[in-house]
Each structure stands twice: as C-alpha cells, then as structure tokens.
N, C-alpha and C positions, 0 to 999 in steps of 0.2 A: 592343411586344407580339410575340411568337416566334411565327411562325408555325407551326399545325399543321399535322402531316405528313396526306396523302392516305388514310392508312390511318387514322389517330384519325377523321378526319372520316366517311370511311364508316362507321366503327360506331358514331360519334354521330346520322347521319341512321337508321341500320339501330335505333335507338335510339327515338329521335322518331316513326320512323312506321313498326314492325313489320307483317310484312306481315298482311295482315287486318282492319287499323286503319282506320280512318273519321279521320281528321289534321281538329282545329278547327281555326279560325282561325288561334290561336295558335301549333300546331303548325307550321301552314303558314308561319306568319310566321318561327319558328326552319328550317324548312328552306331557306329560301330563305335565310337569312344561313348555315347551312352549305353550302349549295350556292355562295354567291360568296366562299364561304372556301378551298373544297374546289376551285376553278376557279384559284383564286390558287395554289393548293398544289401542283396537276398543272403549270401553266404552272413553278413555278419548279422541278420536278422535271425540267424539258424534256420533259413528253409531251404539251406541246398544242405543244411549237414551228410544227406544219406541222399544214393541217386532217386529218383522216384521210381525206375523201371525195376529198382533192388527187389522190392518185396515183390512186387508183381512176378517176377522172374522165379522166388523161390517156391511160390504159390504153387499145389498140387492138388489133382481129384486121381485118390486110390483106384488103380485099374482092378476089376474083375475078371482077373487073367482065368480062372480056371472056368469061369461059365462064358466069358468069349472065344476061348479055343473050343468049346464044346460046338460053338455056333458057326467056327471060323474052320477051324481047320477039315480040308477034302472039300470045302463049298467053292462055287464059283459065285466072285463077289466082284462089282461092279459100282465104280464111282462116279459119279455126276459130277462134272468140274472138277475132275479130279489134278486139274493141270494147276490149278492157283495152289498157293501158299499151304494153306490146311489141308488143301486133297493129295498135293506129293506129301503132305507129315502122315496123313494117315494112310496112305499105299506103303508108306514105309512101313509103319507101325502094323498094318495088318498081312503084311509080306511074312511077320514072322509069327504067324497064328500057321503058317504051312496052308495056304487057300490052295483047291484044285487049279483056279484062275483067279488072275485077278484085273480088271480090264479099266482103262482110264477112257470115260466118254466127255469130250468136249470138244469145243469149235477152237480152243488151244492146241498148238504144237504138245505132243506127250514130251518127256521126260519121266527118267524115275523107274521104279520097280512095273511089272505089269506090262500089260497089251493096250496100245494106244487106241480109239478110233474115233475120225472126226464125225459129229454127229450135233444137232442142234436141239434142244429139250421142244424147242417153238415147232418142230414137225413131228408132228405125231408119224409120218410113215416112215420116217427115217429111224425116229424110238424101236418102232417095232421092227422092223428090219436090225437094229443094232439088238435087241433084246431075243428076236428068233434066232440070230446067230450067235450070242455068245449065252444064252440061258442059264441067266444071273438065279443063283436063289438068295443070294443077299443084295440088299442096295441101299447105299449111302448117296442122298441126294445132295451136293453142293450146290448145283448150278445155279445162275442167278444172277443178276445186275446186283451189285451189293454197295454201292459208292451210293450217299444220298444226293449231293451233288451234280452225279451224274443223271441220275435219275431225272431229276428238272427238268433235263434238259433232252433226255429221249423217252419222254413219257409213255407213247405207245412201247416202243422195245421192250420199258420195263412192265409197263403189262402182262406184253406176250409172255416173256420171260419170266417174273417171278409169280403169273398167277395163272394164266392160262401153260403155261410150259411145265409148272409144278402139278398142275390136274393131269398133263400128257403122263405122266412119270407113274402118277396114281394108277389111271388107267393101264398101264405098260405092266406094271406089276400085277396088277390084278391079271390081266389079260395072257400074261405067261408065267403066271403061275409062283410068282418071287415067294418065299418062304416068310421071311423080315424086310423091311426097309426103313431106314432113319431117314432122317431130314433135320438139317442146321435152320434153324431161324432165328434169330434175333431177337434181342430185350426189348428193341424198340416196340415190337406187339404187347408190353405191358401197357401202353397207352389205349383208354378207351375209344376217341377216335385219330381222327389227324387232319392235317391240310397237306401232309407232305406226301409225294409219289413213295418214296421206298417204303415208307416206315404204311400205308396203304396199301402196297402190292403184298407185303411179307404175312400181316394184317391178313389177308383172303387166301393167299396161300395154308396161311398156317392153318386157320379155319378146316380147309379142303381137306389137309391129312390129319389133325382130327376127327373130321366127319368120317376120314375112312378110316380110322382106328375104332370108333365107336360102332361102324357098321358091321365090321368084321369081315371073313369070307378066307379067301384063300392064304393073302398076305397080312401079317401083324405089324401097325404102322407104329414107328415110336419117331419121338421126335425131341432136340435139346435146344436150347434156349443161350445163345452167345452175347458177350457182350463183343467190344472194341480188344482186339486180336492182337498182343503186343508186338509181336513179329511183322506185323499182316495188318495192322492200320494204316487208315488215309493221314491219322496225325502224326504217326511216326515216322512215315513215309515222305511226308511234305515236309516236316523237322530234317531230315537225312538229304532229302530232295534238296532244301533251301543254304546248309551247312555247306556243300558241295557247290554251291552257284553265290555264294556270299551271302545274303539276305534271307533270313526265314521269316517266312510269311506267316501270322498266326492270323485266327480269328478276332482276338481280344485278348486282354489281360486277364480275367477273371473267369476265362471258358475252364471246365474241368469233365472226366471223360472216365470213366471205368473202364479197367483192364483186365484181362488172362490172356496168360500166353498158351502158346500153341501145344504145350505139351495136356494141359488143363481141355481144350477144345476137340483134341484127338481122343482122348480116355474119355470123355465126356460120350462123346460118339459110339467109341466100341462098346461103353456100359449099358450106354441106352439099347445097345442091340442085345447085348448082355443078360439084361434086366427084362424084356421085352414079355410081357404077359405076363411076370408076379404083381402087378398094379393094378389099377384102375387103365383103361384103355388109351383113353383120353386128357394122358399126365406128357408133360414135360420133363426134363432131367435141368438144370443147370447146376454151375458151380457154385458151391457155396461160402464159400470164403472169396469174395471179390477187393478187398481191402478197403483204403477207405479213396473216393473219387483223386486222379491226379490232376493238378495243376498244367494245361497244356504249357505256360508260358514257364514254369519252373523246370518242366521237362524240357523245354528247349535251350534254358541257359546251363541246365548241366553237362545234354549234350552236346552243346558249345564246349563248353570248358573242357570237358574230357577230349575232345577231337584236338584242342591243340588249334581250333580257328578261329581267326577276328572274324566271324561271320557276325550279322548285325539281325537285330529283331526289327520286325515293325509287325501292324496292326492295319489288317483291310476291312474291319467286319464283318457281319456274319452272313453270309451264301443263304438263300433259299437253300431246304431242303439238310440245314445243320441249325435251325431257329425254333427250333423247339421251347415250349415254356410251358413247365408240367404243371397240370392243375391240383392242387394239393390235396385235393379229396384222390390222388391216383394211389396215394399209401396209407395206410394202416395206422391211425392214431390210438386204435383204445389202448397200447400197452400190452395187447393178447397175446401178440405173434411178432416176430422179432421182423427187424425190416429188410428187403433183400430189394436191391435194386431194381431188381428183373421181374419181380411179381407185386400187381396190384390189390389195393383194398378186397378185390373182388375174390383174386385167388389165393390172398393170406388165408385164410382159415383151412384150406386143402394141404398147405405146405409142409413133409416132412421130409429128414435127412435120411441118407439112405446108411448102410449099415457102420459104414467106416466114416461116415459125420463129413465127409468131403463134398456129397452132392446134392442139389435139393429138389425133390420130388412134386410137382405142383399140379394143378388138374384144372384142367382149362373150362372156363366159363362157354355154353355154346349156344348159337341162334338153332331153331327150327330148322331141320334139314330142306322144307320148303322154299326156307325166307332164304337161306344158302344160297340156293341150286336158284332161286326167282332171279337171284342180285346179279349174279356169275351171267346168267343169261340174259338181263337188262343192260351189261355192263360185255357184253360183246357185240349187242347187239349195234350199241352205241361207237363201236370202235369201227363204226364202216369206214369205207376210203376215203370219204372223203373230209373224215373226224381228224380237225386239227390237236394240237398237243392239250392245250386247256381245254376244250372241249373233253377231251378222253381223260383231264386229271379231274374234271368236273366229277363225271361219271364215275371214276375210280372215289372219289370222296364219298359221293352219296352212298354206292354200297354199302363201302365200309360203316357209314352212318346205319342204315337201315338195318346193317347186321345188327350193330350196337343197341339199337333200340329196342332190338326184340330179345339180345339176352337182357337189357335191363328191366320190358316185360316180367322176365319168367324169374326174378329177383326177390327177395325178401324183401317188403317196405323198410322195412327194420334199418336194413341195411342200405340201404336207398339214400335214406331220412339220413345216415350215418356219414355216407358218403360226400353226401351234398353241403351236410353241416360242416365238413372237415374242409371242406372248398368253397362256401360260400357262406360261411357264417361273417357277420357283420367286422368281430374282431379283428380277422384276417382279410374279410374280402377291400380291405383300404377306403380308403379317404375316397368319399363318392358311388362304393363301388368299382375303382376301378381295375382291382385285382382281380375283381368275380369278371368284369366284362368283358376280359380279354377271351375268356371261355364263355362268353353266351349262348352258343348254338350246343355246348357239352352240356351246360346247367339246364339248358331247356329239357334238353332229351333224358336228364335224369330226373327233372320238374314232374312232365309228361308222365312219366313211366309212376312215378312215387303215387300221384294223382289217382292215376287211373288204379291204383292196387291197395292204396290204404283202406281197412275193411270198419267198418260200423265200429263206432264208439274205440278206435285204438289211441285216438288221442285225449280221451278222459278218462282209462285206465291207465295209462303212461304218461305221466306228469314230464315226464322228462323229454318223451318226446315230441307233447305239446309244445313242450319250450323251444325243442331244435325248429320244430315246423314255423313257430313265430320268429325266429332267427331266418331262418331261409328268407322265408315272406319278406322279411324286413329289405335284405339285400333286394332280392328281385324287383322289390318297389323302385328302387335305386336304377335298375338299369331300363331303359323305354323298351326295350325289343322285349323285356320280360316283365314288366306291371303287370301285363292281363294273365298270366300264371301266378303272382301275388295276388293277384285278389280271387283267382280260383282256388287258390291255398287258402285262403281267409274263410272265403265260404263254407271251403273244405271242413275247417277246422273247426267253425259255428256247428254243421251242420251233424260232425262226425260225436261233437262234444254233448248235440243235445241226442243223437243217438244213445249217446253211453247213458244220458240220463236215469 
C-alpha cells in the first residue's frame, strides 16, 4: 500500500473532525489511525528526523555570574509571580547568588526556595505593605495574566493586571526605595499596534517601565523580552494536556511559534539585572539565538511518538487572542541588520549583542511622557463599573494606538516611507490590495505620521524615494478606507517635488 503524502492526510483528519465537531467514538478511532499514518508520512518526508524541542533545549544565554553576584549576594530580593514556572527556576537560580532574602509575592500557593506571601500586584496597599515589610532592594517583576486566550476573555483582570498592576510595582519601588528591578515582557510588544488584549496590556505595561528607566531616580529599571517558554508554554502544555486525554487539539496545521527554554529566560533575567546601567536606559536584553520558528503540528506527532500513545491530532482553528497576522513592514528588509524575531523595523538599527554573543541588546522606540501618562488615564478612566469587557478592550486598543502614533510622529520620514514600502508596496500588498487591507488602520497611522513629517522638496532630491511614495499611493488607492491618504500623498508629492525645484 503507497503511502500517503502529509498533505492528503491532513485534510482527511481536517475531514473527520471539522472544527466545531463533537468526534464519536468512531471518529476518534479514524483519527487516530490517520494520525499514525500521518506520523509515518512526516518521518519519511524527513521532518521528524530530529525532535523540534532538541535544539531549543540545547539553546543558551552565557550567565554574568560574577557582576550578578555583585548585585545578588547579601540583597534582599523579591519576585513577582514568583510561583509560576519561571519564578520557581529563577528563586532557584538566585538562591544560589547567597541573597540576604529572598521572598515569593503572588496570589499562588509558594513552593520552592525563599519566603512566600500572598499579595495581589492589582492592590496597591497590599504592595506596600508587602514591600514595607520585606524591603526588597532587588525585584524581578513576573506577575501577570500571560495566556492570550485567556486574556479575551477577562479583559478588565488583564488590564488591572498586566498594566495598571505593573505601574503599582513601579511605583512600590520607587516609593521604597528598590535599588534594580527587572521585568519579563514579551516579543509580542514587537508589534506596532494590536487588536488583541495580552499582546495591548504588555504593550503599555512595557511602555511604563521604560518611562521609568528613562526617568531615572531612585530605582534602575531594566527589562527582557521572552518569547514562548519551552517548559512553560500554553502549546506545550495543551500538546502534554491532549497526549494524556487521547486527542491533541491543535490550532492548524501550518501554526509555527518560537522557542527558549527556561534556562535561556532565567539568565536572561539575572543579566538584565546584571548589566543594569552600562547601556542606554531604555534597552531590552533578549535572547539571541531563538532558532529557526517550530512547527506546532510536528511538535505534536513527535511527542506522540516518543510517549508511546495512539493519542490522535485534530484541528479547531485559531481562538481570538492567538490570530495574529504580522504586517510585513514589522521587519527589517534593507539587509542592514540581521533579523531577530522579537525586534521591529523600528528597533533594528539600535540592536547589539552583548559580550558573549548570546543576548541582544535593543532600545525601545518611546511616545511622549505626556501622550503615556494622557492614555493610562483615559484608559482608567474608561474602565468604570460599569465598562463591559469590549468596551474596556476598545479602550485598551486605542491607547495602545495613540501611543503608536505619537512615537511614529517623532520618526524619521525616511524610515516611515521605508516601513510602509516594506508593507504596502504594490508587489506584496496582493491582488486588489488585499494583503495591505487587512492592516488599514496600521498603514493609515504610518500614512498620517509619514504626511505630516516629509520636509520641502525630500522627494525631488530622493529619487528613490519618490518611487517608494508612488508605490504606497498606488496601494492606498486600492483600499476605500485609505484613497483620501493616496491622494494626499499625491499632492504631497506634486507639491514637495515642486518645492525642490
């Protein structure tokens, strides 16, 4: 019998158990014989030769043990979330730097090295009271709704949580005095805006200890940049989750997802604390060797295969809040600066590695401490009681917009014009425009921004980027919601050309 290819078999399981489906018995019993059909098919395609989790796993960022123990050991250090995955690897890991204390703060049960206390990041008098009593001079911020998923679906929580509860934490240290404090944020803030809650909250969070790295004062803020946690993902977790219950539920066949493990996110952590004032203030640390993206669906039939279960695959699609679709102007095309998943067009040019070539130092693009602190306070004020969930993710959006707009204000056209070309140029933006339209309300607010900053005569000394500007135009014309920014670019460009004359 000829084996079938990997592609027939996925659209025979996509077949059997469409998403939305309730799968019998029966079903389940065909998916599981195309799942070890479909296992046999990828192996002799050579994409299961090697597990995917192998490289991820061997992946490292060189610790800076001798300038962490300078900062670690005799301090009393204090973790935020110290109870999930990453906060017990790092109570572990800084157990042995010799801290005077070391104290776990979260609304989790402790476990693990250190002093446990239950304490909520969302109350500010509970902070202080936890921060007068244990007087932390170091602090590692975890806390945080971190599932996007889950996010959807308690929008205000993650509000409190990841943007009004991360300012509490700011203020805490300030206000007693903390020496350093890190904070774990996420890749997903490479994105310029969103429609999703997490990848919004994290987004304004991160903003905030930025703004306090750059303002200075008592505490030195530093801050790293995670992707998906190999230990400690929702995809690896639901893959293990589904293996153990028979059926693993994936997104799709073609989803794929950047990894480090937890040893890479711990040292990431203590370097950033480490490293804290040889930089620029307002830098990020990530890792820099992230490999190349995994296959969620080939991750799942190896670890099939290796557990030894007939467990079966299928396909629900893809959840609000994991539907992400990156606009292509978000990376770096000129060839200048090498590509890193975690950093945008905007903040390639800032990026370097750090001494031992393992981590990468990046410097965050920033809005107006103003247009900040305006958003933050339009965007509570909006969260009154009687603010349903859409309503507060409304408001959680437009911030995050408004911030957006005012660092693409304070922008180089240059780079504007560069950006926009990389994601809206005719080539790429597809048939009708319809690749550019899916980001209309991005391209506009880069439109916007590029409009109001190109200076007298720059597109009749720059031939070239005349051409991009008639490129843009062309798309924009393509899409209704952006004609009337095409032909203010048109005028633009009459009017900038006979300037230069």
């Amino acid at each position: 019998m000829q084996l079938q290819s990997s592609a027939d078999l996925i659209r025979r399981i996509q077949t059997l158990a469409p998403p939305g489906s309730v799968p019998d018995e029966g079903v389940i019993q065909a998916l599981r014989a195309a799942t070890r059909e479909l296992i046999r098919a990828k192996r002799a395609e050579g994409c299961l030769d090697e597990s995917p989790m192998h490289l991820a796993m061997t992946r490292t960022v060189a610790l800076h043990e001798e300038a962490a123990r300078a900062r670690l050991a005799g301090r009393r250090v204090l973790v935020t979330g110290g109870s999930g995955c990453v906060g017990t690897r790092l109570r572990t890991l800084l157990q042995g730097f010799g801290p005077a204390a070391l104290v776990n703060l979260d609304i989790a049960a402790h476990h693990g090295p250190g002093t446990g206390i239950r304490a909520d990041i969302r109350d500010p008098d509970a902070l202080d009271a936890a921060f007068a009593r244990f007087r932390p001079e170091v602090v590692f911020h975890l806390a945080g709704i971190r599932e996007p998923g889950r996010a959807e679906l308690v929008v205000r929580e993650a509000i409190d949580t990841n943007v009004f509860g991360t300012g509490n934490v700011i203020e805490a240290c300030r206000r007693h005095g903390v020496a350093q404090a890190v904070y774990s944020s996420t890749g997903k803030c490479f994105a310029y805006i969103t429609d999703h809650v997490y990848t919004g909250t994290k987004k304004l969070a991160e903003a905030q200890w930025m703004a306090a790295a750059r303002q200075g004062g008592p505490t030195a803020f530093a801050m790293t940049r995670f992707t998906h946690i190999l230990e400690n993902g929702v995809v690896s977790r639901d893959i293990a989750d589904g293996i153990r219950s028979g059926i693993v539920s994936l997104h799709g066949a073609d989803r794929h997802f950047n990894l480090q493990n937890l040893g890479q996110a711990t040292h990431l952590l203590v370097n950033a604390l480490a490293l804290a004032g040889r930089h620029e203030p307002d830098t990020f640390w990530a890792a820099a060797d992230l490999g190349w993206p995994v296959n969620t669906l080939e991750l799942a039939l190896d670890e099939i295969e290796r557990s030894g279960s007939d467990a079966a695959v299928r396909f629900l699609g893809v959840p609000k809040g994991y539907d992400e679709q990156f606009f292509r102007g978000q990376f770096d095309w000129s060839g200048d600066y090498d590509h890193h998943p975690l950093v945008n067009a905007f903040e390639a040019p800032t990026a370097a590695l750090d001494e031992t070539g393992t981590m990468l130092r990046v410097q965050v693009r920033h809005a107006g401490e103003g247009v900040l602190q305006a958003e933050l306070g339009a965007l509570r004020a909006a969260l009154g009681p009687e603010a349903a969930g859409q309503s507060a993710k409304a408001a959680l959006l437009t911030a995050v917009e408004n911030v957006a707009s005012d660092i693409f204000g304070a922008t180089d056209p240059a780079r504007l014009a560069d950006v926009l070309w990389w994601g809206a140029a005719p080539a790429w933006a597809g048939p009708d425009a319809a690749g550019a339209a899916r980001f209309e309300r991005l391209i506009g607010l880069l439109a916007d921004a590029l409009l109001t900053s190109l200076p007298p005569g720059a597109a009749a000394r720059d031939e070239a980027l005349g051409a991009r500007l008639d490129d843009i135009a062309a798309t924009l014309d393509r899409i209704p919601a952006l004609a009337r920014r095409a032909r203010r670019m048109r005028e633009s460009l009459r009017s900038l050309a006979e300037a230069g004359a």
